[in-house]
matplotlib code that plots the C-alpha trace (Angstrom):
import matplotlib.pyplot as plt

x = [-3.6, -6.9, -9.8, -12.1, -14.9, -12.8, -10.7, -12.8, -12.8, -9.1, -6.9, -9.6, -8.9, -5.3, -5.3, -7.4, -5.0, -2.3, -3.8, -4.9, -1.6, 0.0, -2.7, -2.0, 2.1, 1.2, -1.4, -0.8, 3.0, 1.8, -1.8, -3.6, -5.6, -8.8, -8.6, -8.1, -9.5, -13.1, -12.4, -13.8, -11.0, -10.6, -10.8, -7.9, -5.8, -6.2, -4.8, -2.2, -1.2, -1.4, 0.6, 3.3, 3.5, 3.7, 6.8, 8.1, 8.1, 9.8, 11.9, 14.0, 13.6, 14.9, 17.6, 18.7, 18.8, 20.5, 23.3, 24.0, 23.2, 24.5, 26.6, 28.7, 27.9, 29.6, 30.5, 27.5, 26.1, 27.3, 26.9, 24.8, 22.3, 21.1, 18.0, 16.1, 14.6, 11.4, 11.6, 12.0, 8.8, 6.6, 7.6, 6.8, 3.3, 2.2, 3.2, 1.2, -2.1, -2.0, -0.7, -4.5, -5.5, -2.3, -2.7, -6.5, -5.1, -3.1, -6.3, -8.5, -6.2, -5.9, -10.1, -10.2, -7.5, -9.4, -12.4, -11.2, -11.2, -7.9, -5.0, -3.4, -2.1, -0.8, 2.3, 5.4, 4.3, 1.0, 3.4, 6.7, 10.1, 10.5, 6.9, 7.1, 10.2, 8.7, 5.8, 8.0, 9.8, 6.7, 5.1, 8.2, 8.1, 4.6, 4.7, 7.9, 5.8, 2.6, 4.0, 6.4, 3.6, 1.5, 4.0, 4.3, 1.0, 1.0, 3.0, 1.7, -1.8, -2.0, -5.3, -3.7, -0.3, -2.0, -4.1, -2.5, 1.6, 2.2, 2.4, 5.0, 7.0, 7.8, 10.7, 12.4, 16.0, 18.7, 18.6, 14.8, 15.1, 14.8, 14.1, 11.2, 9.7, 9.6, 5.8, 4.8, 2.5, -1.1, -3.3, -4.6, -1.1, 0.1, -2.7, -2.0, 1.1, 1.1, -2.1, -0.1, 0.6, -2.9, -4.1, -1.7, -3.1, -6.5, -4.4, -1.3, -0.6, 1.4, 2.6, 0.1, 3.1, 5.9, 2.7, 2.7, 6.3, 7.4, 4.1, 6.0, 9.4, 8.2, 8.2, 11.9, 12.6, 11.1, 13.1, 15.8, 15.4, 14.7, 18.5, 20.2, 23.0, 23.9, 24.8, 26.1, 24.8, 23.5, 20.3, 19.0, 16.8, 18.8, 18.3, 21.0, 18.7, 15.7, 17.3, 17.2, 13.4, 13.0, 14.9, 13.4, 10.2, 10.9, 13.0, 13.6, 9.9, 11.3, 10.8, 13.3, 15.3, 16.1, 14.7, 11.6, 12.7, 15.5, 12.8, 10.6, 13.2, 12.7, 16.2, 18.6, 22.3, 23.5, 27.0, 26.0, 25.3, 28.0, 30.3, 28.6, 28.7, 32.7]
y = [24.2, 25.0, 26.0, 23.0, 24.7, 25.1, 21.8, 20.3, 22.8, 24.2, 20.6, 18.0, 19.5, 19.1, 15.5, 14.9, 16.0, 14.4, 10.9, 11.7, 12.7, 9.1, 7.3, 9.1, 8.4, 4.9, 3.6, 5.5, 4.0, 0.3, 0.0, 1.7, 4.2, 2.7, -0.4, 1.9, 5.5, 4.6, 2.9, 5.0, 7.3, 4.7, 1.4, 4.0, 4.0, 0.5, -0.7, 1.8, 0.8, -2.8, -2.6, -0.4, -2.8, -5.4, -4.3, -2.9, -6.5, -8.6, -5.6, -4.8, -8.7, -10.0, -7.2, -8.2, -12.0, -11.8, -9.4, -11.2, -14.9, -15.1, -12.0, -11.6, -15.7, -16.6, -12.8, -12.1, -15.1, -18.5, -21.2, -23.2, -20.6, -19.6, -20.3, -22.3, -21.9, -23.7, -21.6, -18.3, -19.3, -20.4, -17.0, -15.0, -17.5, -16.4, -12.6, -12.6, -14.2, -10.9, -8.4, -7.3, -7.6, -5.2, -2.7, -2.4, -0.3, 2.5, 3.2, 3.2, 5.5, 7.6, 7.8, 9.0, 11.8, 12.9, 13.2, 15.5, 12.5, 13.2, 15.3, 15.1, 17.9, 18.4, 20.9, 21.5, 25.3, 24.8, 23.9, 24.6, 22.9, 23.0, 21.9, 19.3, 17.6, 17.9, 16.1, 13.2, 12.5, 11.9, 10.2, 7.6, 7.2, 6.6, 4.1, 2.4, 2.4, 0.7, -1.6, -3.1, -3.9, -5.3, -7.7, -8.6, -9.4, -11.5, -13.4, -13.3, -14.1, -17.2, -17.8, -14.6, -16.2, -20.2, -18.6, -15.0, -15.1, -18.3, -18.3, -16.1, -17.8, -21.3, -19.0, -19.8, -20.8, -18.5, -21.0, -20.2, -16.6, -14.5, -11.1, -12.7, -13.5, -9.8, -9.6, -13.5, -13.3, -14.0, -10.7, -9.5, -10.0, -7.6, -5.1, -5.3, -4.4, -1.4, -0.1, 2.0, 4.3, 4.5, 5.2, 8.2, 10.3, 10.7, 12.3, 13.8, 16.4, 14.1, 15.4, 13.2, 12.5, 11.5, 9.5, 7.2, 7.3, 5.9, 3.4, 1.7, 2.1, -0.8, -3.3, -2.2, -2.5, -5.9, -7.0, -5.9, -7.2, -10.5, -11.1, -12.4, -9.8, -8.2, -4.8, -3.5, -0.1, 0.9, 1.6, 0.0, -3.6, -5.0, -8.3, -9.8, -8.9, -9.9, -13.3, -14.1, -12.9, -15.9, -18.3, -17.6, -16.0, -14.3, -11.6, -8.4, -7.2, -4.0, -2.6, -0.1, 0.0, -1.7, 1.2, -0.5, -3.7, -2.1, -0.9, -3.1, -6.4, -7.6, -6.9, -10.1, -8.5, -11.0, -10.6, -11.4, -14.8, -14.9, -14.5, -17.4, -19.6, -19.3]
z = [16.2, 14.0, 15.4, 15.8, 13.5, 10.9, 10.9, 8.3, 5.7, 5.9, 8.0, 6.5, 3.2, 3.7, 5.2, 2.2, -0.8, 1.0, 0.8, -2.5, -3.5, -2.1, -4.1, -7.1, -7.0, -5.7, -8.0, -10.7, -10.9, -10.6, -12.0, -15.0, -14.2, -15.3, -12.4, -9.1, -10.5, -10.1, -6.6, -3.6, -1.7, 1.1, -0.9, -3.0, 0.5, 1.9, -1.7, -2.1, 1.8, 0.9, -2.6, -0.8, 2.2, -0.2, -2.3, 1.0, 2.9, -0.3, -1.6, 1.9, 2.7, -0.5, -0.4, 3.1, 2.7, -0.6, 1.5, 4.6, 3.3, -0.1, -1.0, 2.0, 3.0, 6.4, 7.1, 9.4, 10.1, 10.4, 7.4, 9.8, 11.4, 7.2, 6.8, 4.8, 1.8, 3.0, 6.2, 4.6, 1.7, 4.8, 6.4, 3.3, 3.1, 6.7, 5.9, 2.6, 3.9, 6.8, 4.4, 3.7, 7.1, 8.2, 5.7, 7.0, 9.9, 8.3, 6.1, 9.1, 10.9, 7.1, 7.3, 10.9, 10.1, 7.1, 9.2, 11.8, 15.3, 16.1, 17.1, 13.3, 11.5, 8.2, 8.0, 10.0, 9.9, 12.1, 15.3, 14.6, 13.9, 17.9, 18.7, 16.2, 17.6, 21.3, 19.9, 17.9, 21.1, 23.1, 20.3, 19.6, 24.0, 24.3, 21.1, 22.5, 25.9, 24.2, 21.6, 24.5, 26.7, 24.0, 22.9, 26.7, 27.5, 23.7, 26.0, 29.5, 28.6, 28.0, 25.2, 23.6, 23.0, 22.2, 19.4, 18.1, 19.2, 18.8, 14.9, 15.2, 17.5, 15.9, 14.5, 17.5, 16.7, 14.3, 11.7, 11.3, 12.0, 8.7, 7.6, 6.4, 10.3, 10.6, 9.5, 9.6, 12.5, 12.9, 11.0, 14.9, 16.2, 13.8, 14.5, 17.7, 17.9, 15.8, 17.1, 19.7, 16.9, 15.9, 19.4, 19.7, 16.9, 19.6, 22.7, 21.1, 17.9, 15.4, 12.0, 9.2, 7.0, 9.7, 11.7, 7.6, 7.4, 10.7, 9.8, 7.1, 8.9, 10.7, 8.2, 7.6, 11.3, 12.0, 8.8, 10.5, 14.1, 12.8, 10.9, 13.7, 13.2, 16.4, 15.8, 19.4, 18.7, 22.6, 23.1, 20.2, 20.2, 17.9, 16.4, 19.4, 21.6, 19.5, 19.1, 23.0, 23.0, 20.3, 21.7, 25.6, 25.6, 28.2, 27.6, 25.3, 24.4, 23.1, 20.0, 18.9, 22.2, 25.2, 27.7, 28.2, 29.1, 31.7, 33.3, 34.0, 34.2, 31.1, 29.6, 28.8, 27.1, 24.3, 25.6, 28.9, 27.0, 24.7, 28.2, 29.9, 26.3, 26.4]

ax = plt.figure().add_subplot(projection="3d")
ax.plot(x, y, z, "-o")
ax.set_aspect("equal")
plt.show()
């Protein structure tokens, strides 16, 4: 890594053009130049986070429901655990009114980068290829680690649930369960369970552009958990398992697999269910 007196001028730099550059493609393709040009850099970020999260959330929402609930209707899902309308709009309502709040983190954690308080760096050639993969492993385990014992204690402390979880959580049976749930929680909620990511940029190297990337892979990813579709694919969290931690509360706090809830006795298997159902 760079020497710590020269991180400024030479990664700083770096961090800099790369936000810059994400602004540019961002803004530049969806707003005239004139209304987010004379912005500041960071008010620049935080809208070309919130404008991507934006078009992320309806685009790979809309896409999904349109597949498994009109397209291939009755394939996936059965005709009475769709949806409503109502519920998906109220989902989409809740998401919306947290959408700024959300995208306030990734710009936070953009500013701190840019000013040298972390472990960032910018290219694949300041570590490695090995290094970098060593480093994405520990970062995906220590974010799997935090984000599952967030979401636990959402649950297990009890004001924290009644006034943050809890808006989440009306979702609570398949035929309210949408892609659209993914990101309809209360704006802390939401913060709080990505800020595992955020805190590991201060005690571990993570590549900048992977650390943005696997940022906005989660608003794919809770899309996806949320579907009710149980893809049997071991040792992913998927939305089977998700499913039980709506209808429950109790079970499957995981996040992209189920490691975290085998170890600590958490874990409930959907076809352990389906066998007792039959």
């Amino acid at each position: 890594m760079a020497d710590p007196t020269t991180f400024l001028s030479e990664y700083g730099t770096l961090f800099w053009e790369d936000t810059d550059l994400y602004n540019r493609i961002v803004l530049g393709t969806l707003l005239p130049h004139s209304v987010w040009a004379p912005l500041p850099h960071f008010l620049q970020t935080w809208l070309r986070n919130y404008l991507g999260g934006v078009l992320l959330y309806l685009f790979s929402g809309l896409l999904w429901c349109f597949c498994i609930y009109y397209w291939k209707r009755n394939v996936y899902v059965p005709k009475d655990a769709i949806p409503s309308q109502r519920a998906m709009l109220l989902q989409i309502h809740v998401a919306m009114k947290a959408m700024p709040w959300y995208t306030l983190l990734p710009t936070v954690s953009e500013y701190l980068v840019e000013n040298g308080w972390t472990k960032c760096y910018p290219r694949l050639d300041n570590v490695g290829w090995f290094s970098y993969l060593v480093y994405l492993a520990i970062y995906l385990i220590v974010v799997e680690f935090g984000i599952y014992w967030m979401h636990r204690e959402l649950h297990d402390i009890k004001p924290l649930y009644k006034h943050l979880h809890a808006t989440h959580h009306i979702y609570n049976k398949q035929n309210t369960l949408s892609p659209f749930a993914g990101l309809a929680f209360h704006p802390l909620d939401g913060i709080l369970q990505a800020f595992p990511h955020t805190l590991c940029l201060f005690f571990m190297p993570v590549h900048f552009t992977t650390h943005l990337a696997l940022i906005f892979i989660e608003a794919i990813w809770t899309a996806n958990i949320h579907d009710c579709i149980h893809g049997k694919l071991w040792p992913v969290m998927g939305a089977g398992y998700h499913t039980i931690h709506h209808t429950t509360y109790r079970h499957n706090y995981g996040h992209y697999t189920i490691w975290m809830d085998w170890m600590f006795g958490t874990l409930r298997d959907p076809e352990e269910d389906e066998g007792k159902a039959m």
